[in-house]
C-alpha positions in Angstrom: 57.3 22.6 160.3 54.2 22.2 157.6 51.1 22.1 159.3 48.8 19.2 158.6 46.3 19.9 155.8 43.1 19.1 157.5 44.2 21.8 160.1 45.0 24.7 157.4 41.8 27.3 157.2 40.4 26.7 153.4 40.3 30.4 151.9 37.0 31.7 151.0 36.4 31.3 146.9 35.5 35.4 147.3 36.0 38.4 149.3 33.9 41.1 149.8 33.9 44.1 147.3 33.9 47.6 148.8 31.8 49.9 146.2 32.6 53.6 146.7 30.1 56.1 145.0 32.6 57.2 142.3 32.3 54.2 140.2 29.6 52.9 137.6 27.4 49.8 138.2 29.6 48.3 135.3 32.6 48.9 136.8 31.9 47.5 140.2 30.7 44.5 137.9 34.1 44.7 136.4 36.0 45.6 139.1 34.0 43.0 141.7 34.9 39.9 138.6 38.6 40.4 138.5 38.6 40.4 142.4 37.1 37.3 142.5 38.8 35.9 139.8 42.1 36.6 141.3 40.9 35.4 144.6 40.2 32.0 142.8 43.4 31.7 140.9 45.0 32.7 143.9 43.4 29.7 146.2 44.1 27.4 143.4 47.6 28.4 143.3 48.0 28.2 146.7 46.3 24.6 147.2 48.4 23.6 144.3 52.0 24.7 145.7 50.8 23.2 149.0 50.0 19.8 147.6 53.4 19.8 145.8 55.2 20.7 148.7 53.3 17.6 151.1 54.1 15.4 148.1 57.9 16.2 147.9 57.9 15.9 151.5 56.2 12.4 151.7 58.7 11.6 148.5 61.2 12.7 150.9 60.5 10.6 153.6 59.8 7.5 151.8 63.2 7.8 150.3 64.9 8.2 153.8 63.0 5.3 155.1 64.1 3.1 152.6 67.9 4.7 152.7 67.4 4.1 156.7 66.2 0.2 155.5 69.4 -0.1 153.3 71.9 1.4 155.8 70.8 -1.0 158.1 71.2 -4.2 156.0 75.0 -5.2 155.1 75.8 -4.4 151.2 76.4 -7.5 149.1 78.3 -7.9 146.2 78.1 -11.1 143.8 81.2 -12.1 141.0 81.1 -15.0 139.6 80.1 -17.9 137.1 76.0 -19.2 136.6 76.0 -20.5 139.9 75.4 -16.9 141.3 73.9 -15.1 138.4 71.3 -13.0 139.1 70.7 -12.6 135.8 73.4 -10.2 134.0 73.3 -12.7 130.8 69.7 -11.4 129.6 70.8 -8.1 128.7 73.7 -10.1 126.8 73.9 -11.0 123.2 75.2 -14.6 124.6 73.5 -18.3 124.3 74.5 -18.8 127.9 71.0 -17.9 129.3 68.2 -19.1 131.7 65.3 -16.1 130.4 62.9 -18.9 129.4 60.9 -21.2 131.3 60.9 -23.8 132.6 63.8 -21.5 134.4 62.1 -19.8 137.4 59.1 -22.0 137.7 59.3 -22.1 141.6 60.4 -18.2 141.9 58.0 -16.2 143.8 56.9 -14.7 140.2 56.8 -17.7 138.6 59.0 -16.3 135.7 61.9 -16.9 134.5 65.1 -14.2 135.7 68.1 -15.4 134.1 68.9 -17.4 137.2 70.1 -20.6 136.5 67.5 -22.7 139.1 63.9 -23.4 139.2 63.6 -20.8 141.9 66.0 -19.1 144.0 70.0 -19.2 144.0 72.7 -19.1 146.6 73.0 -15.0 146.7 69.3 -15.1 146.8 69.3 -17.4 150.1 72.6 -15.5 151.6 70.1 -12.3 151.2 67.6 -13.7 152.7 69.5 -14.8 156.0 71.1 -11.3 156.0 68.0 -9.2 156.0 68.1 -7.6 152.6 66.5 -7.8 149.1 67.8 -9.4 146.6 71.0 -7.9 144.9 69.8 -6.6 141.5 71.9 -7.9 138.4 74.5 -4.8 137.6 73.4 -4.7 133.9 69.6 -4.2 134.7 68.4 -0.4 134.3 66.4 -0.7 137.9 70.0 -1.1 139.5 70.4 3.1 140.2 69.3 5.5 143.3 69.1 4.1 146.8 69.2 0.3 145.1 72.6 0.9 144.8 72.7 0.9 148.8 71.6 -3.1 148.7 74.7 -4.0 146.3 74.9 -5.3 143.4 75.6 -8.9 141.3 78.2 -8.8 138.7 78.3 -12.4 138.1 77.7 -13.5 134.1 77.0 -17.5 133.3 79.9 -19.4 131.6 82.8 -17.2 133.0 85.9 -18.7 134.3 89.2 -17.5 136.1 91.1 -17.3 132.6 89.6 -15.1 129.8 89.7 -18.0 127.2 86.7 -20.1 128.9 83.5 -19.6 128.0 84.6 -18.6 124.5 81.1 -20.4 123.2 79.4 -17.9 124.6 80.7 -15.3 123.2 79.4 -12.4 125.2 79.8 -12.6 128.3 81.3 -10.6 131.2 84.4 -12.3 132.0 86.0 -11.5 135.3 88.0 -8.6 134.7 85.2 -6.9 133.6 83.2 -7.8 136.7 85.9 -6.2 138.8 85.6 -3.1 136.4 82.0 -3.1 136.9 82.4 -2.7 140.3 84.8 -0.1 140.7 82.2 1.9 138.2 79.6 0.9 140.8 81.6 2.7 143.5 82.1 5.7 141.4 77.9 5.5 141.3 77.0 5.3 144.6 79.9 8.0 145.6 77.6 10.1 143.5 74.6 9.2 145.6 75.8 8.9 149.3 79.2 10.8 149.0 83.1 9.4 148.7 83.5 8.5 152.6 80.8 7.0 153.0 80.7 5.5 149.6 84.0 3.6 151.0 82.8 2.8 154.2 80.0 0.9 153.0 81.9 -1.1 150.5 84.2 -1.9 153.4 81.4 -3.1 155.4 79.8 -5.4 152.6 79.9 -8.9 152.4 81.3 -10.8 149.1 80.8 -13.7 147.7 83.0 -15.5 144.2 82.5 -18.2 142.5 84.8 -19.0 140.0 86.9 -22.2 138.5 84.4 -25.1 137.3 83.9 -23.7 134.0 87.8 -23.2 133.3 88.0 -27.1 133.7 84.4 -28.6 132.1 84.2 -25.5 129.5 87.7 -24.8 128.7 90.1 -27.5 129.9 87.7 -30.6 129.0 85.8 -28.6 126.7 86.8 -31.0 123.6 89.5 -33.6 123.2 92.6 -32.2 122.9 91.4 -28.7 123.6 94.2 -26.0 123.5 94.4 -25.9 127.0 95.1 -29.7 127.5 97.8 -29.4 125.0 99.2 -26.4 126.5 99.4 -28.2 130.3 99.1 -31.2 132.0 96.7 -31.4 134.4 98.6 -30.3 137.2 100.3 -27.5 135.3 97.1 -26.1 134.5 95.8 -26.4 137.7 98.8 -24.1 139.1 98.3 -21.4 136.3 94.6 -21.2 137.1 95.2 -20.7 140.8 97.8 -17.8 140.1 95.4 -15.9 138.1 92.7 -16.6 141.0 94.9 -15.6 143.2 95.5 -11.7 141.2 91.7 -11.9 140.9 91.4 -11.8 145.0 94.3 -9.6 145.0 92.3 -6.9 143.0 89.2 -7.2 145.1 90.9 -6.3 148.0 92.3 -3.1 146.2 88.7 -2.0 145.4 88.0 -2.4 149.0 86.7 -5.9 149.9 87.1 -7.2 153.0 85.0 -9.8 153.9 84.9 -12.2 150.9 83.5 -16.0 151.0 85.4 -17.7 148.0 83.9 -21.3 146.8 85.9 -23.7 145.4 84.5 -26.2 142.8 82.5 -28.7 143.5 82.4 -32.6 142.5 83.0 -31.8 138.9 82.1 -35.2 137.6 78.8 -35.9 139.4 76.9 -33.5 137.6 74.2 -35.1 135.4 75.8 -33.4 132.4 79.0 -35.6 132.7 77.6 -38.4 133.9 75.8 -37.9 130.4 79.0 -37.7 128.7 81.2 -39.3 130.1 80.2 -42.0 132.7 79.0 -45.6 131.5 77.9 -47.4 135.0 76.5 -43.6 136.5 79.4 -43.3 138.6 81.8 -39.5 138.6 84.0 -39.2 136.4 87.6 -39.5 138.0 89.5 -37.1 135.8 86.9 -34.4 136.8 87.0 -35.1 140.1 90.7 -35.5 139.9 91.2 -31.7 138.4 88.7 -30.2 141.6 90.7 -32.7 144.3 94.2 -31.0 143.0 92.5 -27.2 142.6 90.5 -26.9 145.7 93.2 -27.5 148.4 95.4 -24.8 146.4 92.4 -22.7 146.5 92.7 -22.8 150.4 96.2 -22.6 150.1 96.4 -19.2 148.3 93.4 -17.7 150.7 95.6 -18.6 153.9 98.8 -16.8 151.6 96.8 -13.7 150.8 94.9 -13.5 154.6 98.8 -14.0 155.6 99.3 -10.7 153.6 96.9 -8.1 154.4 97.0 -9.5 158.2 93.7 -10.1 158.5 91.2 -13.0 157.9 89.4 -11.2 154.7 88.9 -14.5 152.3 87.1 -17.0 153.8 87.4 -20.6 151.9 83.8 -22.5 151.3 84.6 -26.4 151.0 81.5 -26.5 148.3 83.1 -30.0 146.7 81.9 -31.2 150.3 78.9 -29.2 150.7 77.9 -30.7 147.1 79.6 -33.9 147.9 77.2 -34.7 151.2 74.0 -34.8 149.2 75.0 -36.7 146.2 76.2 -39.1 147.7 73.5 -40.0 150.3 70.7 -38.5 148.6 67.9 -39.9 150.2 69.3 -38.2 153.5 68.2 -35.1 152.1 64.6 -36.2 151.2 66.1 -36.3 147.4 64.8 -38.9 145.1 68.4 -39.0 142.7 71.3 -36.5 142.5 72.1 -38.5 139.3 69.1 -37.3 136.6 69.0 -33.7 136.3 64.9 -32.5 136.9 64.8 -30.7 133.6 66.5 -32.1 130.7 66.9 -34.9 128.0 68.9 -38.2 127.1 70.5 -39.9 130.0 70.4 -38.4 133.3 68.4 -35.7 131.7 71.5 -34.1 131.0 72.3 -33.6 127.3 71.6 -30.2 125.7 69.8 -27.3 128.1 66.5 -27.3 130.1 64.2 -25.5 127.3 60.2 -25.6 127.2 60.9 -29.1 125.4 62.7 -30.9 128.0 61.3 -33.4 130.5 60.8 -31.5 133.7 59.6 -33.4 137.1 56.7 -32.4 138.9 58.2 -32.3 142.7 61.9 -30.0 142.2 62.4 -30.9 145.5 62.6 -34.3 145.3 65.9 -33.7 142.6 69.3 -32.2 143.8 70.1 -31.2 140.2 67.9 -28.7 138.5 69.2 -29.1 135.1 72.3 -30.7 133.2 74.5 -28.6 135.7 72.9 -26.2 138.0 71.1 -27.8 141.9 67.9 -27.1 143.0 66.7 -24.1 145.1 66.4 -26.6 147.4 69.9 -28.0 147.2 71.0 -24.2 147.1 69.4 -24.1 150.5 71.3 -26.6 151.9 74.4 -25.4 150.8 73.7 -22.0 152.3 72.6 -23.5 155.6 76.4 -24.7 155.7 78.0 -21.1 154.8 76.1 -20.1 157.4 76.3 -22.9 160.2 79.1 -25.4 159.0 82.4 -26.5 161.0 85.9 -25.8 160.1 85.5 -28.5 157.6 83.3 -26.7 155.5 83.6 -22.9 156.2 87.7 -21.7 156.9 88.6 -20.1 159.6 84.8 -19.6 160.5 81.4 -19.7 159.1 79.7 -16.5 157.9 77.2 -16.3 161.2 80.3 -16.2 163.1 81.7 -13.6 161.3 78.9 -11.6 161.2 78.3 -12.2 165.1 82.0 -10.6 165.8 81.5 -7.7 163.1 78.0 -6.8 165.1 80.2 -6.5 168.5 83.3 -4.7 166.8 81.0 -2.2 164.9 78.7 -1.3 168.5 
């Protein structure tokens, strides 16, 4: 045990010379000089090695306080499209981006993040009601040591289920690679807190995927007569993009997730960007909301298949068509103003092109459920979590996420 430094007795800066008879005056001089000298080097030596050793052992225990902090708080890992991106895209050469205000203008910085809202996004909000900081993008170089405890967000804006949407955007970590990613993140923190435990924790974590909206409004309905659409009929396509969700879920149970909240898509064709393109009277478009009404239930229906498999209740299906669905269409319910005209944006409905320092941007956010041409509010992100957290049957199946987490806390005491 180190003794506290106030209580250590402070060496004198000289001893006392003994002068026998034999020497010279100028050798006691000499002699009396190097003493003293080596007394001071040897004080200085000593104070330094003792302030380097209370140093590394406050170092120390801030780190095992924060480990301690970490341990405590669930892991959370993020895959997904923009929805959930935390901000992977800004160390991408990709024009699928949000690194410019007006994006971030209601974050606590006030600075854009790469997040696709004017402050904070769903994984922000699901971190907040869990107790931990905000899971660090996996692409940013602060994501290493003890942050690896918190988790990590893999998600990359304009990503879809099949490796051909997003294909505008060029670089961008499709889903495959997201799952890659995160067995290379297991590999990291195995480094840092050891294999078993390494496992455990990833075991333990909460997950959360968004995935499916771009493969229909960036792929599927992209452009007339886009490969896709010649390829399948609606329903056809529908079926292939399922399977290849369902080999995605498949995986991320192999790498060791069990607890993972999957979102379908929401109302497709209420999103000011559509209703831009495609609606003349402001009402959905149909065929949007016709390609979510035949994908969503076969979301479920592939969840229930693969819970069915491994025997327990792992995925857990988020209804976020209805959590979406409830605000725009009784806005004013909410204490929204419109879900039709996006806050920041330009041409109808604010929704044609991006949200860029030259767009129209509305002074209250929270009186908007759409951010920009596609993305809601962090206000309308909060509501959304409140149902993941809270919701009936009819949003969150089998159970909500307190629920889960309320049996998890009794099972792991």
């Amino acid at each position: 045990m180190v003794a506290p430094v106030n209580s250590m007795r402070t060496p004198p800066l000289y001893k006392s010379t003994y002068i026998t008879h034999s020497h010279s005056p100028s050798a006691l001089h000499v002699n009396a000089t190097k003493q003293q000298h080596s007394s001071i080097g040897s004080y200085y030596r000593m104070t330094s090695s003792l302030f380097l050793n209370i140093s590394y052992l406050i170092a120390l225990l801030s780190l095992a306080i924060f480990s301690r902090q970490c341990e405590g708080a669930r892991a959370f890992f993020v895959f997904g499209d923009s929805l959930v991106d935390n901000g992977n895209n800004n160390f991408l050469m990709t024009t699928a981006r949000a690194d410019s205000l007006p994006y971030g203008i209601d974050y606590p910085t006030h600075r854009p993040t790469g997040r696709f809202s004017n402050g904070l996004n769903i994984p922000d909000i699901i971190s907040e009601h869990i107790g931990s900081e905000p899971t660090l993008p996996y692409l940013d170089p602060e994501l290493q040591g003890d942050k690896l405890l918190v988790g990590a967000n893999f998600a990359s804006a304009g990503v879809g289920v099949l490796n051909d949407t997003g294909i505008q955007f060029v670089n961008i970590i499709r889903i495959g690679d997201q799952l890659r990613y995160f067995q290379q993140y297991q590999q990291r923190l195995s480094q840092l807190i050891g294999a078993e435990q390494a496992t455990q924790r990833v075991n333990q974590a909460l997950v959360l995927i968004t995935l499916g909206g771009n493969d229909f409004v960036n792929n599927y309905y992209l452009v007339p007569y886009s490969f896709r659409s010649r390829q399948f009929a609606l329903p056809d396509y529908v079926k292939y993009v399922i399977s290849e969700y369902k080999q995605v879920l498949g995986r991320l149970y192999q790498l060791g997730a069990r607890r993972v909240i999957v979102t379908g898509t929401g109302p497709l064709g209420c999103v000011p960007a559509e209703l831009a393109l495609r609606s003349r009277d402001g009402n959905c478009d149909m065929e949007l909301m016709r390609a979510a009404s035949l994908f969503n239930p076969q979301l479920v229906q592939i969840i229930n298949e693969l819970n069915s498999e491994v025997g327990a209740d792992v995925f857990v299906a988020a209804n976020a068509y209805q959590m979406h669905f409830d605000y725009i269409s009784n806005p004013q319910a909410f204490g929204f103003v419109t879900a039709k005209v996006a806050c920041c944006g330009q041409g109808p409905y604010n929704g044609v092109g991006l949200c860029t320092p030259a767009s129209n941007v509305c002074p209250d956010r929270n009186a908007y459920a759409f951010w920009d041409p596609f993305h809601p509010t962090e206000k309308a992100n909060r509501l959304i979590v409140s149902q993941i957290f809270s919701g009936s049957t009819d949003y969150m199946h089998p159970m909500n996420l307190s629920t889960i987490l309320a049996v998890e806390e009794m099972k792991f005491k």
